[in-house]
C-alpha positions as CSV (number, residue, x, y, z in Angstrom):
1,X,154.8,113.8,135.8
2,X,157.0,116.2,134.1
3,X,160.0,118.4,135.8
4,X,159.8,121.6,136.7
5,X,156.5,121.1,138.1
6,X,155.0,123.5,140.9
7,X,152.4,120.9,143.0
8,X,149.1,122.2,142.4
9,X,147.5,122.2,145.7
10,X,144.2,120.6,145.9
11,X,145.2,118.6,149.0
12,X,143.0,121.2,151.2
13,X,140.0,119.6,149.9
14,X,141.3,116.3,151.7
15,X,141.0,118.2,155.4
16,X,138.8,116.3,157.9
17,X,138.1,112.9,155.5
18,X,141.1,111.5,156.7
19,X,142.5,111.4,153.5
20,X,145.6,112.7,151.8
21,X,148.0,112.5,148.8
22,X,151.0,111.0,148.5
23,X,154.2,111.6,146.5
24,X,156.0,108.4,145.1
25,X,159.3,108.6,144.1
26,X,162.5,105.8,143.5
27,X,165.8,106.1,145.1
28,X,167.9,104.0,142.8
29,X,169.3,100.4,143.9
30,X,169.1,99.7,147.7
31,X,172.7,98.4,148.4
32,X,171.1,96.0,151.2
33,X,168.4,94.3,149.4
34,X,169.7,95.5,145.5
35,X,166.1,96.8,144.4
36,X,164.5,99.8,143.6
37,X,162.0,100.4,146.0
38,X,159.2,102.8,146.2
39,X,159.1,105.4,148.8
40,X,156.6,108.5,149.7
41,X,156.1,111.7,150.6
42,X,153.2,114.1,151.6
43,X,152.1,116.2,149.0
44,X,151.6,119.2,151.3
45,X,155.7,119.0,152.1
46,X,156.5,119.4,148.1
47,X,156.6,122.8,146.8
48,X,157.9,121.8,143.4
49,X,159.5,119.1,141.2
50,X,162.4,120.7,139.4
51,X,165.0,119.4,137.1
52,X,168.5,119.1,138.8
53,X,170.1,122.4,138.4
54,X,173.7,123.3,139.3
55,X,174.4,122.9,142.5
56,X,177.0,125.2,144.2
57,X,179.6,123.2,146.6
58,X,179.9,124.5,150.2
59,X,183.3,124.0,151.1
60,X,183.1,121.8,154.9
61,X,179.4,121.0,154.6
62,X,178.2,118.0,156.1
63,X,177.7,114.7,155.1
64,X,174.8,113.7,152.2
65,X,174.9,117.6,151.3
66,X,175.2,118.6,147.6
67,X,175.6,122.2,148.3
68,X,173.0,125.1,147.6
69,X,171.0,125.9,144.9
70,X,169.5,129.6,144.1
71,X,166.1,128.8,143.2
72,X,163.2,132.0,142.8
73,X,165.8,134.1,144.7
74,X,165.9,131.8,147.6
75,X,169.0,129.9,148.6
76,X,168.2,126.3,149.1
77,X,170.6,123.4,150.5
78,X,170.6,120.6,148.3
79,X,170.6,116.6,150.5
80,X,171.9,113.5,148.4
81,X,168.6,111.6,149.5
82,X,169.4,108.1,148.1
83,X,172.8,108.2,149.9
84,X,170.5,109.0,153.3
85,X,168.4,106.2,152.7
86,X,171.1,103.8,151.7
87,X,170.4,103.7,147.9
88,X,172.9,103.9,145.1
89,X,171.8,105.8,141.5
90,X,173.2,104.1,138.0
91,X,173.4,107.9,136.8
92,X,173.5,111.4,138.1
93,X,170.6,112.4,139.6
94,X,167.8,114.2,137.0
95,X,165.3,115.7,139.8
96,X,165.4,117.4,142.8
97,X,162.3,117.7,145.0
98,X,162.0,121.1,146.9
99,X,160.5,121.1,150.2
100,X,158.9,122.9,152.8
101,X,158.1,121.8,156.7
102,X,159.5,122.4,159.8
103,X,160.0,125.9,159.0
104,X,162.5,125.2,157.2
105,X,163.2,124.6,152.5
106,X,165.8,122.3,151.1
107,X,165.9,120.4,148.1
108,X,166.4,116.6,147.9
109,X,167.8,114.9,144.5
110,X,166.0,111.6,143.5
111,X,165.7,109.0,140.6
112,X,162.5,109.3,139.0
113,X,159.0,110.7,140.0
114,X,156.3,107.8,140.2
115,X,153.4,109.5,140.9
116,X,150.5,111.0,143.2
117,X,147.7,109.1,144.6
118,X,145.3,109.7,146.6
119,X,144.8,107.5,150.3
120,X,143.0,107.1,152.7
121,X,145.1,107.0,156.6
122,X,143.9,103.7,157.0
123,X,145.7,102.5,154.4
124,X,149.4,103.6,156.0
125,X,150.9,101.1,158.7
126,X,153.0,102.7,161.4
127,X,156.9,101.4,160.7
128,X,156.9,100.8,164.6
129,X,154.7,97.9,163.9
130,X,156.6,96.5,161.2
131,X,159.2,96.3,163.7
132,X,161.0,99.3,161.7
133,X,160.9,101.7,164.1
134,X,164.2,104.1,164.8
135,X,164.5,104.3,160.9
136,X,164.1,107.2,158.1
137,X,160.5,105.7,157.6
138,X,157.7,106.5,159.5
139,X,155.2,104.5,158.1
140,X,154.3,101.6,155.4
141,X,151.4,103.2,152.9
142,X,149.7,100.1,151.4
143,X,148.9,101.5,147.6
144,X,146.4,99.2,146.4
145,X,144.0,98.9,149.6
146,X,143.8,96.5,152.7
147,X,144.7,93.3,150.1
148,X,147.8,90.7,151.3
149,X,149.3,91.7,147.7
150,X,149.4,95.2,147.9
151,X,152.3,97.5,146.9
152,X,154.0,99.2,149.9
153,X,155.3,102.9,149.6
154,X,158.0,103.5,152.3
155,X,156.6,107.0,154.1
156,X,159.8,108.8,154.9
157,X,160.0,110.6,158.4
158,X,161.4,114.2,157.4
159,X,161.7,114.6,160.7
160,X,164.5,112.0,161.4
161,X,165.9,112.9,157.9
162,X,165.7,116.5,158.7
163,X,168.3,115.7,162.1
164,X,170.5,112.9,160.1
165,X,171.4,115.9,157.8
166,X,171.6,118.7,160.3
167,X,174.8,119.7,162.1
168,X,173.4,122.0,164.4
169,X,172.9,119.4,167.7
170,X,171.4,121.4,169.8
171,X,168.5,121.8,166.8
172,X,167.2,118.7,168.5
173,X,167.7,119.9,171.8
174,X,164.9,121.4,174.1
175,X,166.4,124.3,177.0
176,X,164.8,124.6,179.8
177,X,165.2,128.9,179.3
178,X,163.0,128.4,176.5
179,X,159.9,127.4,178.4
180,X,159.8,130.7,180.7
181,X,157.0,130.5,183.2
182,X,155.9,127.2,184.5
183,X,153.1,126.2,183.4
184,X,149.7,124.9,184.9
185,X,146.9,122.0,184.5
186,X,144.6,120.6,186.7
187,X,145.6,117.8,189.3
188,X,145.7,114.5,188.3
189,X,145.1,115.4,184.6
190,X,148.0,115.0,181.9
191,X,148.5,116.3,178.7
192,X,147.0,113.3,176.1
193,X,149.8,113.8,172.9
194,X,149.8,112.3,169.3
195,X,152.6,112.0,167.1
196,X,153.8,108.9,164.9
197,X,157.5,110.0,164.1
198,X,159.7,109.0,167.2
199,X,162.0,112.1,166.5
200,X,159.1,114.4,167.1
201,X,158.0,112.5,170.3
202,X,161.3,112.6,171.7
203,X,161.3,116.4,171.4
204,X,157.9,116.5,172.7
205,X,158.7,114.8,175.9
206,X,161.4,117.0,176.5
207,X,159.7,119.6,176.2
208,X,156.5,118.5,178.2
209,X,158.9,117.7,180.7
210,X,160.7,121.0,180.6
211,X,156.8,122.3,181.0
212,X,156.2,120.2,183.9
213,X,153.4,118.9,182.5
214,X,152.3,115.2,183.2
215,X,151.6,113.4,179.5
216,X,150.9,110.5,177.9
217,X,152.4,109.6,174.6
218,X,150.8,107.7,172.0
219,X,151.5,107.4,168.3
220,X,148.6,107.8,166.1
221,X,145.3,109.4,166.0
222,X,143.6,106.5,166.6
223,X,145.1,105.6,169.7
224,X,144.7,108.9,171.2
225,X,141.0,108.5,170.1
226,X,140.9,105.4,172.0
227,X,142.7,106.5,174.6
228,X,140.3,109.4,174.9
229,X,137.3,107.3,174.8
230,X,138.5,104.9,177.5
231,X,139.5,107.8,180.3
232,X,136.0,109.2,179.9
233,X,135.0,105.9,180.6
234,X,136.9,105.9,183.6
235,X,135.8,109.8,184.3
236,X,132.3,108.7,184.6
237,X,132.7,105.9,186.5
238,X,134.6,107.7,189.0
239,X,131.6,110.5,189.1
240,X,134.2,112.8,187.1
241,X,134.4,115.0,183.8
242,X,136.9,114.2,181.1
243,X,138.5,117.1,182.1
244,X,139.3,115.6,185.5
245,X,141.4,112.7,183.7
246,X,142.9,115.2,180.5
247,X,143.9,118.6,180.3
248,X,144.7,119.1,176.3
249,X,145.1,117.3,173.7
250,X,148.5,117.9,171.5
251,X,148.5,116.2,168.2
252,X,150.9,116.1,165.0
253,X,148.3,115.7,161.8
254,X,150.0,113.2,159.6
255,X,149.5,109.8,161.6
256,X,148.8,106.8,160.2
257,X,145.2,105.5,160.8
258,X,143.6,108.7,161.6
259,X,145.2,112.0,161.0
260,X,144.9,114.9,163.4
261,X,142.4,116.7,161.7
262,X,139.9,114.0,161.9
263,X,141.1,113.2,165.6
264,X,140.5,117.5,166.2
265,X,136.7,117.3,164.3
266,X,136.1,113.6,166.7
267,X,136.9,116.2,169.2
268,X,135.1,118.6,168.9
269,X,131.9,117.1,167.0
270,X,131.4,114.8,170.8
271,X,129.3,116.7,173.2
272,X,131.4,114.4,175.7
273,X,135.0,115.6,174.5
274,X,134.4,118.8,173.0
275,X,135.2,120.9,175.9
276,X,138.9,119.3,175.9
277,X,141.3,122.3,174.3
278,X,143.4,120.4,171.1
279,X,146.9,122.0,169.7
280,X,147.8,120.9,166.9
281,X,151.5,120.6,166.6
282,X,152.7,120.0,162.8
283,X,155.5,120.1,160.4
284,X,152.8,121.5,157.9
285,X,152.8,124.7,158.1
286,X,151.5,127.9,155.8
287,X,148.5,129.5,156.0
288,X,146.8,127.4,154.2
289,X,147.2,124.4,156.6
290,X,146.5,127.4,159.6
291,X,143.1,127.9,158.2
292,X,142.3,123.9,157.6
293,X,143.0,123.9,161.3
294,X,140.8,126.3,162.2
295,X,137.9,124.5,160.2
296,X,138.1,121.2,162.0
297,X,137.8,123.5,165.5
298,X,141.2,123.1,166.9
299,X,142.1,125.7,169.6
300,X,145.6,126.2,168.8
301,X,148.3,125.4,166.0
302,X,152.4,125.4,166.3
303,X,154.8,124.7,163.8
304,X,157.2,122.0,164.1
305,X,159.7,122.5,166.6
306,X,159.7,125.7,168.7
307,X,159.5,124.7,172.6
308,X,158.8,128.4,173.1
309,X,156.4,128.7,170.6
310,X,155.2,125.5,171.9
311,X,155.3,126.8,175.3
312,X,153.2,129.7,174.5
313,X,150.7,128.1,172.4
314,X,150.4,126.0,175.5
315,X,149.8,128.3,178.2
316,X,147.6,130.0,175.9
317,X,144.9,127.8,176.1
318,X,145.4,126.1,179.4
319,X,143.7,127.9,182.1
320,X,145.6,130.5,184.1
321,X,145.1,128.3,187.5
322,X,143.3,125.5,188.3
């Protein structure tokens, strides 16, 4: 793959087959284990590959930043990723990738560029299963299938990465103000959520909690399609409708297993299920991931992290009372 590359986006096609492509990269030398491992990144999060430019330095910036780059007349901080990660580089660093989730663009510098391939969410383990959870990786992507000798791709968590880097605190901190009115679901039903990166669920139950909303927490699409599954079980032996047992359903989209686009088309493809409203709540964002929302049938989609925005996308699809 050559530098200065825009990354042409085909992903889109990938919406709903619970497939997606990933970005492999190398870090430099580990200082723990003293090898160059492989890590990964979701091609919808790269807006480019560029060769290292000049990097301006910010005078009292924070640790792992480079300074700023001006890049097609935006300003863009530039992170020292293999000095997050705990890697060391033999040279300076030739590449910077240039990013966009979260609302938010920065650049982060790296070794080399690996390559893209194309996998299927059953193929990525969640880290918290590895027992790796609490890191910078969110998940374990298995490159050559479900085989004992496959290669393993470390899937970094941007979202932990993105607070490691950030001095603002209270960036990861959810106000009560934000939430304005309270809001309302029906009794004895909770709000089923979905998100694999522990960063994100620990804003999440902040901010459900800041809602007053009962919830349930799980950490893949899968287990929220289980989950699901099992309370309408329980619904119909009780003489109830799912909607007795769940309110909404809040999901992130990359998970590994089964992304939230699949879980959203489970959703709504069940005549049992397809009543239940789904948000989906991602660090993806553009309009291209808004409309590959909207074809899968979600009823909602928020950007990664906004507990007003949340709030609102919320309340606008719960009921008024109940």
């Amino acid at each position: 793959m050559s530098a200065s590359q825009p990354m042409v986006d085909d992903s889109a096609s990938l919406t709903g087959t619970n497939r997606f492509e990933l970005l492999l990269f190398k870090l430099g030398t580990n200082t723990e284990s003293g090898q160059s491992e492989l890590y990964g990144i979701n091609v919808l999060k790269v807006r480019e590959i560029v060769t290292m430019p000049t990097v301006t330095a910010v005078a009292g910036s924070p640790r792992y930043s480079l300074g700023v780059v001006q890049l097609r007349d935006q300003v863009i901080p530039v992170f020292d990723l293999p000095a997050i990660v705990g890697s060391k580089l033999s040279a300076p660093p030739s590449l910077m990738l240039v990013t966009e989730f979260g609302r938010t663009t920065q650049a982060f510098t790296v070794e080399s560029v690996d390559d893209i391939v194309r996998l299927d969410w059953n193929q990525v383990i969640s880290a918290e299963s590895t027992g790796t959870s609490q890191s910078l990786v969110s998940s374990m992507a298995r490159l050559d299938g479900a085989g004992d000798n496959s290669r393993l791709a470390q899937v970094l968590d941007v979202e932990a990465i993105l607070q490691k880097v950030t001095p603002e605190k209270d960036r990861h901190q959810v106000k009560e103000q934000e939430i304005g009115e309270k809001l309302s679901i029906r009794p004895g039903s909770i709000v089923l959520a979905a998100d694999d990166s522990f960063v994100a669920r620990s804003l999440l139950e902040q901010a459900l909690k800041a809602m007053q909303l009962p919830f349930e927490m799980v950490k893949s699409g899968r287990e929220a399609w289980d989950r699901l599954n099992a309370l309408k079980s329980e619904a119909d032996t009780e003489g109830k409708s799912i909607q007795d047992k769940v309110g909404l359903v809040l999901t992130d989209l990359e998970m590994p297993e089964m992304d939230g686009f699949t879980l959203t088309r489970n959703i709504k493809q069940d005549p049992r299920l397809r009543a239940l409203p789904v948000v989906i709540h991602s660090s993806l964002s553009g309009s291209a991931n808004e409309d590959n929302v909207r074809s899968v049938g979600a009823d909602g989609y928020v950007a990664k992290f906004s507990a007003a925005e949340l709030a609102a996308a919320l309340r606008k699809v719960l009921p008024s009372k109940t």
